[in-house]
N, C-alpha and C positions, 0 to 999 in steps of 0.2 A: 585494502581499500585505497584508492589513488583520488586525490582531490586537487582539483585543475579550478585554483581558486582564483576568481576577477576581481577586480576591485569595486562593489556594488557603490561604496559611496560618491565617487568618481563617475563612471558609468554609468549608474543606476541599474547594472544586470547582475540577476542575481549571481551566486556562488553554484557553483556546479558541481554537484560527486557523482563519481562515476563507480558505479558498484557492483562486479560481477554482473555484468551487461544490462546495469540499467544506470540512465542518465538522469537526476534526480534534481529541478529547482531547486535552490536555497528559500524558503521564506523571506521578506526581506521588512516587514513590520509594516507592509502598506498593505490597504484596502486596494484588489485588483478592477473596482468599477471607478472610485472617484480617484482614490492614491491617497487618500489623508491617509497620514500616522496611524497606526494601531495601538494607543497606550500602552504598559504594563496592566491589567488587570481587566482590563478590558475583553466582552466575550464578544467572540468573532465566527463567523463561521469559516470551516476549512472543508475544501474537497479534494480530490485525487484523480485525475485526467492521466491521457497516455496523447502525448503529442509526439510531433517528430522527430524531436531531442530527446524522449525517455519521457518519464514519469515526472508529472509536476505536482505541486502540492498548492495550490491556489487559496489562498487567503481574502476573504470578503468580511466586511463590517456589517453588522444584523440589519443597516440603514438600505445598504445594497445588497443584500442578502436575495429579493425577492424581484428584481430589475435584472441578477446574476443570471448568463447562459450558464445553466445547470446539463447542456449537449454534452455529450461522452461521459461524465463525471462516472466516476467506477464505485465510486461513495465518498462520503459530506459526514458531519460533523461538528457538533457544536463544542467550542473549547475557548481557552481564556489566552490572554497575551501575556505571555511568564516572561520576566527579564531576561537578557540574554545569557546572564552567568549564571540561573535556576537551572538546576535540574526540572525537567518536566516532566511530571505523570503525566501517566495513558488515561486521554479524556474518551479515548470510542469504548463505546459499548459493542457488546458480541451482536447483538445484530446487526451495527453495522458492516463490523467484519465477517457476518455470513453473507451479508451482500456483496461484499467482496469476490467472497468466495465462489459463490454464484456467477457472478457475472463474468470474471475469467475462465469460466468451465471450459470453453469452446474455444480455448488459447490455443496456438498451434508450436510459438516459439514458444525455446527452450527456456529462457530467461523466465517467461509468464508460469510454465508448466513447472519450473523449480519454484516461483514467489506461491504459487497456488499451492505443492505442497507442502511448503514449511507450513501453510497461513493455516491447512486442514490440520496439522500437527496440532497447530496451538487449535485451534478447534475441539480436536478430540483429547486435547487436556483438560480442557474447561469443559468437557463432558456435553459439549455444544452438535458434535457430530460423532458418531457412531458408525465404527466399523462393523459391517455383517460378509464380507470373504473378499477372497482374491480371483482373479483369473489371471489366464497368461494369452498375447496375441501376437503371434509371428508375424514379422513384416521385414521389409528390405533391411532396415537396419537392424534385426536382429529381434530375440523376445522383451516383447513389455510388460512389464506385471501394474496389472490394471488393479485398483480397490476399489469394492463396492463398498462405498458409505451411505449414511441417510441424517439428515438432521433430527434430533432428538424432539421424539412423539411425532415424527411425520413418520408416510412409508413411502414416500418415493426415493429410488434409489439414485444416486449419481455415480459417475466414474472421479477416480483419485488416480494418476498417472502416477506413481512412483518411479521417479526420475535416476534413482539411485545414485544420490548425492553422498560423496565423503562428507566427513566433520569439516572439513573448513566449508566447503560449498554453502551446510546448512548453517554453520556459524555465519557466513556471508549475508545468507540471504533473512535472515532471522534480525541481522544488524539494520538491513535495510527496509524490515516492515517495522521494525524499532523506529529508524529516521522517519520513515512515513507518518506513523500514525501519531508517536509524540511531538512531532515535529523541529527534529532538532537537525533540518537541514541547514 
């Protein structure tokens, strides 16, 4: 992991990680409509955008919550403002992250296609999504092994690209849906 860190207090722009090809806002403890503060304990809402820098994590106060361009958001979130030296639990629930999951089905880059399958991994740990077979599909750059999954008690099928990631790839990208959704950018 390489972190190409600015000085937000200086500046006011956030901290920036760069994570096996994705660029990832820092949080910076401000409401992204007015800019006040976001206390320690304070519940705020959080979403997850794809700008032209990578992946941002957009932090709004429940005041601007509903005045919030909620345009592109890939999923939202309601969570608390933990100090900065807390460790933070995982405030999303699984449906948010089948919304996720959902909405990057139709990714074409690799980066999105490797976040979408770790994210189905943790999916069909949590018994959230159900594998029912594989196929295989030749194409210029060689064979893909496609999975057929379905969300649990639906039957519609979706495709699950298996990108055939090494152990660091998925320890990578597993780090960085960790940064996303607890928000410890």
């Amino acid at each position: 992991m390489v972190d190409e860190k600015q000085d937000a207090k200086a500046g006011g722009q956030p901290v920036m990680k760069s994570t096996g090809g994705y660029s990832i806002a820092k949080a910076i403890g401000k409401c992204q409509v007015c800019g006040r503060e976001i206390v320690t304990g304070e519940k705020l809402m959080a979403g997850l955008r794809e700008t032209a820098i990578g992946l941002e994590r957009a932090d709004v106060c429940l005041g601007c919550w509903g005045g919030f361009d909620q345009a592109g958001l890939l999923g939202f979130w309601q969570t608390t403002m933990h100090p900065p030296t807390a460790k933070k639990p995982m405030f999303v629930d699984d449906d948010v992250l089948c919304e996720l999951f959902e909405r990057l089905g139709e990714a074409t880059e690799a980066a999105k296609i490797n976040f979408r399958f770790v994210l189905g991994l943790i999916l069909m740990r949590k018994r959230r999504i159900v594998y029912e077979s594989t196929r295989h599909e030749k194409g210029d750059g060689g064979e893909t092994e496609i999975w057929r999954v379905r969300f649990k008690g639906k039957e519609e099928l979706m495709d699950l690209v298996n990108p055939r990631l090494d152990e660091q790839q998925v320890s990578e990208v597993s780090n960085q849906l960790g940064e996303i959704l607890n928000g410890d950018l």
